[in-house]
C-alpha positions as a printed Julia matrix, in Angstrom:
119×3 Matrix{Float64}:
   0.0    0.0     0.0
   2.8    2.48    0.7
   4.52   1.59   -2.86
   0.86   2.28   -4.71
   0.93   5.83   -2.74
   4.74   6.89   -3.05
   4.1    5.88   -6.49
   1.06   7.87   -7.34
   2.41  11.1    -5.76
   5.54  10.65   -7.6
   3.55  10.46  -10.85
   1.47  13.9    -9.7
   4.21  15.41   -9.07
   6.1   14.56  -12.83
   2.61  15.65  -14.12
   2.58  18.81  -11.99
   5.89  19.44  -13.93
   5.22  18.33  -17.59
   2.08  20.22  -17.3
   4.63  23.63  -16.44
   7.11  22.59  -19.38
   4.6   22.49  -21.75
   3.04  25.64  -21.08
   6.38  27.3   -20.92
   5.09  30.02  -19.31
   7.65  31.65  -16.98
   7.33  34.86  -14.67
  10.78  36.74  -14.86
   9.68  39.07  -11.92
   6.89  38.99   -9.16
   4.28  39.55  -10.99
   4.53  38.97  -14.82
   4.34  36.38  -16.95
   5.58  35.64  -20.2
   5.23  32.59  -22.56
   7.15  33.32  -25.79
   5.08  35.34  -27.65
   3.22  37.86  -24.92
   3.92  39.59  -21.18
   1.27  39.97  -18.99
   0.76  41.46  -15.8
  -2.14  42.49  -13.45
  -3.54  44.84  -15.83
  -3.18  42.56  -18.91
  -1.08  41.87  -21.73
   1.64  44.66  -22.07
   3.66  45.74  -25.2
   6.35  47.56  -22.86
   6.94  44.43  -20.85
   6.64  41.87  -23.88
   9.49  44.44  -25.2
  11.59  44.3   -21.44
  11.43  40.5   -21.49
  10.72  39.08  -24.72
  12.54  41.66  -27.22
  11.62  43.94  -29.73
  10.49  42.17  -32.7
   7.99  40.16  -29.86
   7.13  43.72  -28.32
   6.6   45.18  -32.52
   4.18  41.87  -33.05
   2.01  42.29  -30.19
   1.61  46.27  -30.69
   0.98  45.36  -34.59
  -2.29  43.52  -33.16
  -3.49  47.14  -33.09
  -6.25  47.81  -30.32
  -7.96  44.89  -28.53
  -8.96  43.73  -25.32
  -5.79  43.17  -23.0
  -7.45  42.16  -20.09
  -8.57  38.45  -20.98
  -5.81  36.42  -22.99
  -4.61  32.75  -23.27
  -1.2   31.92  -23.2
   0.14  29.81  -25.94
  -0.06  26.4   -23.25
  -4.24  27.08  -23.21
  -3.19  28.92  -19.95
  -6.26  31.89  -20.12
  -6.05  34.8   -17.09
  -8.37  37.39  -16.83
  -7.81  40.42  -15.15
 -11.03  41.44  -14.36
 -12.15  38.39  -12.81
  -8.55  37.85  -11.54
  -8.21  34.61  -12.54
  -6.0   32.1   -14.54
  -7.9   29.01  -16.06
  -6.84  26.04  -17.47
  -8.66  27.03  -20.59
 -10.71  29.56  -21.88
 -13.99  27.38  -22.32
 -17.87  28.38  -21.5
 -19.74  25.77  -19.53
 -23.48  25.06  -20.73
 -24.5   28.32  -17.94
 -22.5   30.36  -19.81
 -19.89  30.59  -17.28
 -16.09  29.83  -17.49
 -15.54  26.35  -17.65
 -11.81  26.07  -17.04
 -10.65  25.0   -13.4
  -8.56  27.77  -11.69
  -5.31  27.5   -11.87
  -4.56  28.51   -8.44
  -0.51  28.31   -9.05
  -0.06  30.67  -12.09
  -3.6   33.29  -10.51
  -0.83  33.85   -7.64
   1.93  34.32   -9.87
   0.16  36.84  -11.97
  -2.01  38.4    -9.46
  -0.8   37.8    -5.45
  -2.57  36.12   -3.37
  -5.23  33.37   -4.54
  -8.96  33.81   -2.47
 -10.73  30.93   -1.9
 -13.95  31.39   -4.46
């Protein structure tokens, strides 16, 4: 019985990884995060730190986009964060009420926005 656990939270753990190399999101200060085509922070996706952390020609891309919402976007992993709700989602999918689907992703909501509250 011990094996079968050690074993399955070995395997959540690799998961738990994969699932962050895949994504490849990473957050180069407190605050931010960047995959490796867009920045975001708090208020939402962000020419001037694409630009800081990404380069130029990223930074020239996104402000080519011309004007758009910034404050919901999804992350080239499916990662989707919105600002207003203040919330990162495993996707950006509607449930059948017409409500966000995606489960909270309580790891990468703190990274981008602080502290996670309980909903």
């Amino acid at each position: 019985m011990m094996i079968k656990v050690g074993t399955l939270l070995a395997l959540s753990i690799l998961s738990l990884s994969a699932y962050a190399a895949t994504t490849g999101l990473n957050s180069p200060v407190p605050g931010v995060l960047c995959d490796k085509t867009i920045c975001a922070d708090e208020h939402g996706l962000s020419v001037a730190l694409t630009t800081k952390y990404l380069g130029k020609q990223q930074g020239e891309k996104l402000a080519a986009a011309g004007q758009f919402d910034t404050s919901a976007f999804t992350f080239r992993g499916g990662l989707f964060c919105d600002t207003n709700e203040r919330l990162c989602r495993d996707d950006r999918y509607f449930g059948t009420d017409g409500k966000r689907s995606g489960k909270i992703n309580t790891h990468y909501t703190a990274l981008l926005f602080g502290k996670v509250d309980k909903p």
